[in-house]
N, C-alpha and C positions, 0 to 999 in steps of 0.2 A: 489609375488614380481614382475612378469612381470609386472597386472595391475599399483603399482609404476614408475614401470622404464617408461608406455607407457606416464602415465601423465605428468611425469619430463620431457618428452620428446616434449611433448605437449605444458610446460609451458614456454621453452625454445626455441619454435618459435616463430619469428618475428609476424605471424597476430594474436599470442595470446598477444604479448606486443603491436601491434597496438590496439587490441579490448580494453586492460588496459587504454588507453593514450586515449580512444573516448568518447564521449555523448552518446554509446552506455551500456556504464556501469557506468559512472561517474551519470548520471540522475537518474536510476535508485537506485544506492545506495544512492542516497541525497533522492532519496522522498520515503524512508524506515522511515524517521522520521515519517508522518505523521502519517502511522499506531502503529507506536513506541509510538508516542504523546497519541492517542485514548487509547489506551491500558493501557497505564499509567495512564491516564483519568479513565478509568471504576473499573481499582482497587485502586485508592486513593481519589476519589471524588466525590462528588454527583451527583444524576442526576439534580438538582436545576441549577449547570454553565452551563447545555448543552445548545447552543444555535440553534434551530428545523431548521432555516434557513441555517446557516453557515454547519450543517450536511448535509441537503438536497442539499448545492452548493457543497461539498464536497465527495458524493456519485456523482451527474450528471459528476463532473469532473474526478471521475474516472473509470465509466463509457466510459465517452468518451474516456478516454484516453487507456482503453484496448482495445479499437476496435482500437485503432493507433498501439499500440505494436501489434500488430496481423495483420493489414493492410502495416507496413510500408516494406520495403526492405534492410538489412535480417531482418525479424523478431524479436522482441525483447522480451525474453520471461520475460527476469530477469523485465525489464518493465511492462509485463502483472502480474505476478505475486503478483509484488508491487502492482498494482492500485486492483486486486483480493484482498489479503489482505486487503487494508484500505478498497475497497468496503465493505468487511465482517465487518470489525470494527464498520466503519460509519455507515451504518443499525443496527447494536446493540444498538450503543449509541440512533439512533434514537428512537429505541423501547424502550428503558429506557426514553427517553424525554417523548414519547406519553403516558407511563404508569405512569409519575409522573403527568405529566397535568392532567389526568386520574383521578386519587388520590385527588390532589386537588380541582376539582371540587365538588367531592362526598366530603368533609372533609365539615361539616357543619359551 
């Protein structure tokens, strides 16, 4: 019951309703879709829609962007997180791309 009471007490300060109200959490949870997107991707659709480019720009971008969530000032972890996550997604779907090009080329 204390760990409750520390949280409720935590959620009830001011720089926790500031962090709510910033680009520090607002960002982050908008670009949950992306991996949300993928994921939805690999279990209702083929690997035939994937397009090898738009992965590959989509993997470098979040890449980049966790070394930002990690770079910037405070730290942004829910940030790093996210772009972790779709990084992981976007390299699956990519391996499902390279293994359907894969397939079709041996398909006589």
């Amino acid at each position: 019951m204390a760990f409750a009471g520390r949280i409720l007490r935590q959620v009830r300060t001011k720089e926790f309703r500031d962090y709510l109200m910033s680009t520090h959490f607002w960002v982050p949870v908008a670009n949950w879709f992306l991996p949300l997107a993928a994921v939805i991707d690999f279990w209702y659709k083929g690997p035939d829609i994937i397009s090898p480019k738009m992965t590959t720009a989509l993997c470098i971008y979040s890449v980049l962007f966790m070394r930002f969530a990690i770079k910037v000032e405070p730290r942004n972890m829910l940030l790093f997180a996210c772009h972790f996550s779709n990084e992981s997604v976007q390299l699956v779907q990519l391996g499902r791309a390279a293994k359907f090009a894969l397939d079709e080329k041996k398909k006589p």
